[in-house]
N, C-alpha and C positions, 0 to 999 in steps of 0.2 A: 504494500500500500504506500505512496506515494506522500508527500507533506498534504498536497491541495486534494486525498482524496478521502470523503465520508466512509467512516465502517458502514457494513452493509448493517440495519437491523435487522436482516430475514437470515443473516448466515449463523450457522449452530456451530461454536467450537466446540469442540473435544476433549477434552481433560482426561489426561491417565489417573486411574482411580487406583493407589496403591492399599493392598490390603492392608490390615493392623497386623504385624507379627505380636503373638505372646508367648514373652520367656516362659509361661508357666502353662500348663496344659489345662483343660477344663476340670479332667478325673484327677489333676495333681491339689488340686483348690478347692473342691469338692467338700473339705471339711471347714471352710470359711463360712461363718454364719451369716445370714441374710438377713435382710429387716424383717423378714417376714419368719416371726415364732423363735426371732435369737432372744437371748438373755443374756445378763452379764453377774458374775457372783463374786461378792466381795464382802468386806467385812467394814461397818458402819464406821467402826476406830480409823481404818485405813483412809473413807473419805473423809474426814476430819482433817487428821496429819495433811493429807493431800491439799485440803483447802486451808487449813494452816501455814502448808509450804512455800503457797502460791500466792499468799497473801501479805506479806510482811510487808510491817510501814515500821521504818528506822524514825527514829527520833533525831533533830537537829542539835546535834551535839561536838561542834568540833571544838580542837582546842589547838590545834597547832598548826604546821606545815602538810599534814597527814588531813587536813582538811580540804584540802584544792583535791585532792588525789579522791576523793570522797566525793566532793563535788562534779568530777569529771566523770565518773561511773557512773552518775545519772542524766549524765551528756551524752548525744547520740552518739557516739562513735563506739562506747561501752554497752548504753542502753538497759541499765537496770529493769526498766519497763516491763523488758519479755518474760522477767521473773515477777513479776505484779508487786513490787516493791517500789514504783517512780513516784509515790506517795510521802516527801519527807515531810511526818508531823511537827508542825511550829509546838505543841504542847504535849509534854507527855503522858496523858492522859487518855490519848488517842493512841499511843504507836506500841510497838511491841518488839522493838529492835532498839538496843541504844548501840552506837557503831562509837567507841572510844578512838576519836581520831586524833593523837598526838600526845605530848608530856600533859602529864596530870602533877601539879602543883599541890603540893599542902593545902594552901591558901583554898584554891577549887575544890577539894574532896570533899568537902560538907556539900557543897552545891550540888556534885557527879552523886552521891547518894541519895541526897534529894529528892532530885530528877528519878533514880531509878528504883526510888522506893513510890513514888506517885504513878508507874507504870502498874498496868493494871496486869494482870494472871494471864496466861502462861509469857513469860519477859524473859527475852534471851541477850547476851552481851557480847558484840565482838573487838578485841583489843584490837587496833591498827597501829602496826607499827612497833619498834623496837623501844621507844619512848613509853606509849602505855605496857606492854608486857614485861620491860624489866627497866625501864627508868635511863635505859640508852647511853649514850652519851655525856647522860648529866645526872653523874654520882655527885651530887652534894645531898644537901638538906632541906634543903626547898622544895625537889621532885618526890613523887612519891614511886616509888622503886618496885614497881607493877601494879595495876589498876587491880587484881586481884586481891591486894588487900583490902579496898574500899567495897568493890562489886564483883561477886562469882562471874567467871569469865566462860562461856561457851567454846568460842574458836576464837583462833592466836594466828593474827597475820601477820608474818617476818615482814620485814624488811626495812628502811630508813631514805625517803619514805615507798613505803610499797606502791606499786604501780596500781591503776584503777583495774586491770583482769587479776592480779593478786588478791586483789578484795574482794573483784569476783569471784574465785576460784573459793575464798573464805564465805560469802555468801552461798553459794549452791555447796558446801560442807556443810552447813547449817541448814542448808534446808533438805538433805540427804539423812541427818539427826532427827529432823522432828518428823519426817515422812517413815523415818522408822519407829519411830516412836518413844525415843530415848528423852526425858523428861530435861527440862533447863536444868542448869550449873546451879539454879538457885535454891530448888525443891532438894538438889544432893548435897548443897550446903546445907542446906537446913537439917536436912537429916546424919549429917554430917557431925554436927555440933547439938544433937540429941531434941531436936526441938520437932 
């Protein structure tokens, strides 16, 4: 056809219609359940955890340089989102995640207890960083020389400061815990200390 010439509208083209090949045979699949008369069996505990898992809202808590790196995991390029966590609660009254990002001060631990005594039931705690899990870099007397002494610690994320898939990698640990169904650090301190 030509620039100056009209397709015809009465001409029929042709198209090769290529079959669907499938990796899997029909008699191989066969045991695949159908909408029609499937089930699914599970145990009530499991969809709990499950929607526990998948639901986590951390509370705004940073304290240092392990804050940006905190902040970035719920920037797209990390996307904490797809774990149902892009929820960070301004009050902790609402969240059920307190994410210890950086050194914890003396001066601070009355507050960081505070906070995470006003969190309400089941409350999980993750350290970030080498500053809250063992006081890092800064042995004096001013730091307090792991957040665990203040607040039972769940998961322990290395590093100075850890990168934002390190906290996720520390995130989906935690949520691998409660989808099994391993109680918070808090309930085994408690019981820990006879109470």
């Amino acid at each position: 056809m030509g620039v100056d010439q009209k397709p015809d509208p009465n001409a029929i083209e042709t198209v090769t219609i290529v079959p669907a090949r499938r990796l899997i045979s029909e008699e191989e699949n066969a045991f695949w359940p159908t909408h029609q008369g499937a089930f699914l069996t599970t145990r009530i505990a499991d969809i709990g955890h499950w929607g526990q898992a998948n639901s986590i809202w951390p509370a705004l808590f940073g304290l240092a340089c392990c804050a940006i790196e905190m902040m970035a995991m719920s920037a797209s390029r990390w996307d904490v989102a797809r774990f149902g966590s892009e929820v960070f609660r301004a009050s902790p009254r609402q969240s059920d995640l307190m994410i210890v990002a950086g050194r914890l001060s003396v001066k601070m631990a009355p507050i960081l207890r505070q906070v995470y005594d006003q969190m309400p039931d089941p409350k999980w705690v993750i350290s970030m960083g080498a500053c809250a899990s063992t006081g890092g870099v800064f042995n004096n007397y001013a730091i307090v020389q792991g957040v665990d002494q203040i607040v039972p610690v769940d998961v322990y994320v290395p590093g100075c400061p850890p990168t934002p898939d390190m906290l996720m990698y520390g995130f989906t640990m935690l949520q691998d815990k409660i989808k099994q169904g391993i109680p918070p650090a808090s309930d085994q301190w408690l019981s820990g200390r006879g109470v």
